[in-house]
N, C-alpha and C positions, 0 to 999 in steps of 0.2 A: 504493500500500500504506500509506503515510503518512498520507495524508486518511482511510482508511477506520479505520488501527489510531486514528488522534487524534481523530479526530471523529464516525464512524459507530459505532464499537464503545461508547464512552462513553453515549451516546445512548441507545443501546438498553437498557444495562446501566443506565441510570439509570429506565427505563422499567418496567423488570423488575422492581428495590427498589421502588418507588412503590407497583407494583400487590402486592409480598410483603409491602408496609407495609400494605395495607387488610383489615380485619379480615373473615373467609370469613361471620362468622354476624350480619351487618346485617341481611341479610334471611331470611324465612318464605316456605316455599311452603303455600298452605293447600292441605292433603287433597283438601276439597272441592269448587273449583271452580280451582283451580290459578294462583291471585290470586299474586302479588309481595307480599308488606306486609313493611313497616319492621317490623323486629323488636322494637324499643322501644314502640311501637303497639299492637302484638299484643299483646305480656304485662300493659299498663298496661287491655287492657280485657278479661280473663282468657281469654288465647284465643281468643278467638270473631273469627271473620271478622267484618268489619263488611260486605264485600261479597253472601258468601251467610248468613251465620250459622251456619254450622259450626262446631261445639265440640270443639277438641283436647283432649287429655291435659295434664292437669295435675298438678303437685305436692302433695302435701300442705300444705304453709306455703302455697301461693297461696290454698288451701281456705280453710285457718284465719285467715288475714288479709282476706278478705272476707267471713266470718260472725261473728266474734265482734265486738263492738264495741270501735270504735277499734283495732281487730288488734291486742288483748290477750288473750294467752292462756297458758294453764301447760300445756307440753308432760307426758303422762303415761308415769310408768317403765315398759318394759316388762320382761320379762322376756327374758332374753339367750339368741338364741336357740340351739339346740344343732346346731352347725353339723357336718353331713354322718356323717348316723346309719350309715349303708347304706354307706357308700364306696364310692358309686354314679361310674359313668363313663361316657359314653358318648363323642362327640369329645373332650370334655375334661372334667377333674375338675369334680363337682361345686364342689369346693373353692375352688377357681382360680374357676369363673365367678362364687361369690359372690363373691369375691376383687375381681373385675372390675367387677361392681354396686353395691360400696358404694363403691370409688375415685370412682363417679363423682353419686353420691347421697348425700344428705343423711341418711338413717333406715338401720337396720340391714338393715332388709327391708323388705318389700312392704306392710308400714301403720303407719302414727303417729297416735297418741288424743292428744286434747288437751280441756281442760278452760277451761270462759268463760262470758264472758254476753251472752246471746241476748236483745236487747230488757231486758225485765224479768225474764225466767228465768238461771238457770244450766243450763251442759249440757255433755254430755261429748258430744262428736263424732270419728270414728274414720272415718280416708279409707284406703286402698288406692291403692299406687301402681304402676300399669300401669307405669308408665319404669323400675322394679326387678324386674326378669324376669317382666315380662308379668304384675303382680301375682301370681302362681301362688300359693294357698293352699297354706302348708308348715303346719309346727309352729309358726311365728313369728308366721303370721297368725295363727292357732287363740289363741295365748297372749295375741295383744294385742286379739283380740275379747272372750277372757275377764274380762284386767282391766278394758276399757273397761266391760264392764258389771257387773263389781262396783264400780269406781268409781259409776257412776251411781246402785244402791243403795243404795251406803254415801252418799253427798253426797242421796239422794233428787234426783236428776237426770233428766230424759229421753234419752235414749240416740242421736243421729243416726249412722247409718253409711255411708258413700258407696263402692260399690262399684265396682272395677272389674280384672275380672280373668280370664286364657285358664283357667281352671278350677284346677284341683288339680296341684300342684306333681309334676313324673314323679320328679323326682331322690329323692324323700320316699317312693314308692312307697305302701303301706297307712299307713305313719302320714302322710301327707298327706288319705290317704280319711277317717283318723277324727279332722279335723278339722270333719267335717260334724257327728257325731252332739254332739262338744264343742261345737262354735259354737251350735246348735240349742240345749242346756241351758245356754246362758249367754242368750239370748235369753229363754227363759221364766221365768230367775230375775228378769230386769228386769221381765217381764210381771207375774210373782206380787207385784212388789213394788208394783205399783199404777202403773207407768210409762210414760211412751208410749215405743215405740221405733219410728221412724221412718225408713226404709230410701230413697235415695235412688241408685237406679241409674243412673252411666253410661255411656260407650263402653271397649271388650267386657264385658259381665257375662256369662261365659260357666260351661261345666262344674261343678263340682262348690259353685262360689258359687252358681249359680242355685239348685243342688238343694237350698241348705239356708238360708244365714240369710238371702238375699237376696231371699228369695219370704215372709219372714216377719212384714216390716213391718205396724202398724197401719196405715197410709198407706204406699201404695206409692206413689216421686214416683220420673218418671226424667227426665235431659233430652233436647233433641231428638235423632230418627235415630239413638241409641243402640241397639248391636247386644245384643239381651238373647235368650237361647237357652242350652238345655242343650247338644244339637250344634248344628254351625255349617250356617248355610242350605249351602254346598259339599258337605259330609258327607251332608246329606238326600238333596241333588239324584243325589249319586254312588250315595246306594241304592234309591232310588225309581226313578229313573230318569224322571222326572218335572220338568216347570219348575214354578218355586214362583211365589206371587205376586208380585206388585212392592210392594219394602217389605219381604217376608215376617223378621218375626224382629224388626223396627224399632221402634221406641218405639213411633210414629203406631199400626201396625199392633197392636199388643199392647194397645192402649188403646182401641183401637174393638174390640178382641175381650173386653175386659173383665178383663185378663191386670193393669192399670196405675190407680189412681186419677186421674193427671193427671202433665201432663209442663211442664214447669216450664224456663223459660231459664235460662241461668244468672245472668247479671243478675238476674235475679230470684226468686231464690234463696232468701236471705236474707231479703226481707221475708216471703216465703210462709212458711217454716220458722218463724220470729217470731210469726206468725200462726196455722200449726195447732198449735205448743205453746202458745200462750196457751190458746187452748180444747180441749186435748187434757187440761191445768194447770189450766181453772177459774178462770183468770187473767182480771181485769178487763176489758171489752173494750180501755178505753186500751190496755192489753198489746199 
């Protein structure tokens, strides 16, 4: 009993610390093809498997510090947004689950505009973040699409928007829906104003994004395997009754149907976007 309480039990118990001392999130399991990567690895080459090339969900600030140059950027004020109109409920308050989304994110809601410079241009670019409830289009989104593009007017800017999001916000009910007809008249203010606005779709751009500012772009750019649909390939299948194609809904696919101008890595991103505001701008070719 002696040997076991002094020397066996130590043992193990020192075993046990060692492995409570090693941090849970060193590593990523990619979506994609179910790879191991060092987690320090992943983020430093913006998500993207280096094994298949599958592009996860990102941040906004990851956004903004690989497009603007030298990751200098002026984050844009939004408007604060009006949090749980409806005191709506279903498992749990609306209130509480925002409650729970910004504990653990950077932005108020589901998109942050920021403002910089793109090669030789200035530009006002506005991301959507999937990792704060599913980007869901509320009132929040609506407000920060607004000011992104009266910023862009007012600076004479071109407008990038990167979407990604399960549709329209349920907790918001109808004033989530008349986000669409808002976002739509904020779009064609930047048009009327002589500007490019430039729409970069990618993984879920679903529901009631698709329906409206996300289909609006001069250039529609998405990245790869990006699921883009108004309903979800599941929801087709469940009423058709019917198998879809392979692919069906996918960037590849939306772009060989002529749904996409081109679908763009992410790597390479930045220089493409540099490139079609240059000549969307009239900008020198050096541009």
């Amino acid at each position: 009993m002696n040997w076991i309480t002094n020397f066996v039990r130590p043992k193990i118990q020192a075993v046990l610390e060692k492995k409570n001392e090693t941090p849970d999130n060193l590593w990523h399991k990619c979506s994609g093809c179910g790879q191991l990567l060092y987690l320090k690895d992943y983020l430093e080459v913006q998500s993207v498997c280096p094994n298949c090339g599958f592009h996860g969900r990102i941040e906004p600030e990851i956004r903004f510090k690989n497009l603007f140059n030298e990751a200098k950027y002026a984050l844009i004020d939004l408007p604060a947004p009006l949090d749980d109109p409806l005191k709506f409920k279903d498992q749990k308050k609306y209130i509480d689950r925002l409650k729970a989304a910004r504990s653990k994110r950077k932005y108020a809601d589901a998109i942050a505009v920021a403002y910089g410079q793109m090669g030789n241009l200035n530009a006002v670019v506005a991301v959507q973040n999937f990792l704060f409830m599913g980007g869901s289009m509320g009132m929040a989104v609506g407000d920060g699409i607004i000011a992104a593009a009266k910023h862009a007017v007012e600076k004479k800017a071109p407008l990038v928007l990167f979407t990604a999001a399960g549709g329209a916000r349920m907790q918001e009910g109808i004033l989530s829906l008349m986000q669409m007809p808002r976002t739509t008249v904020a779009v064609e203010m930047v048009k009327d104003a002589g500007l490019p606005y430039i729409v970069v779709m990618t993984d879920p751009t679903t529901g009631g994004v698709t329906a409206s500012y996300a289909m609006l772009g001069d250039i529609q750019i998405a990245e790869p395997n990006a699921l883009i649909c108004f309903a979800g390939p599941r929801v087709i299948k469940d009423t058709i009754r019917e198998e879809l194609p392979d692919g069906f809904q996918r960037s590849e696919y939306l772009f060989e149907h002529g749904m996409l101008d081109m679908i763009v890595h992410r790597h390479d991103l930045r220089a493409k976007l540099i490139q079609l505001l240059g000549l969307l701008m009239k900008q020198p070719k050096a541009a």
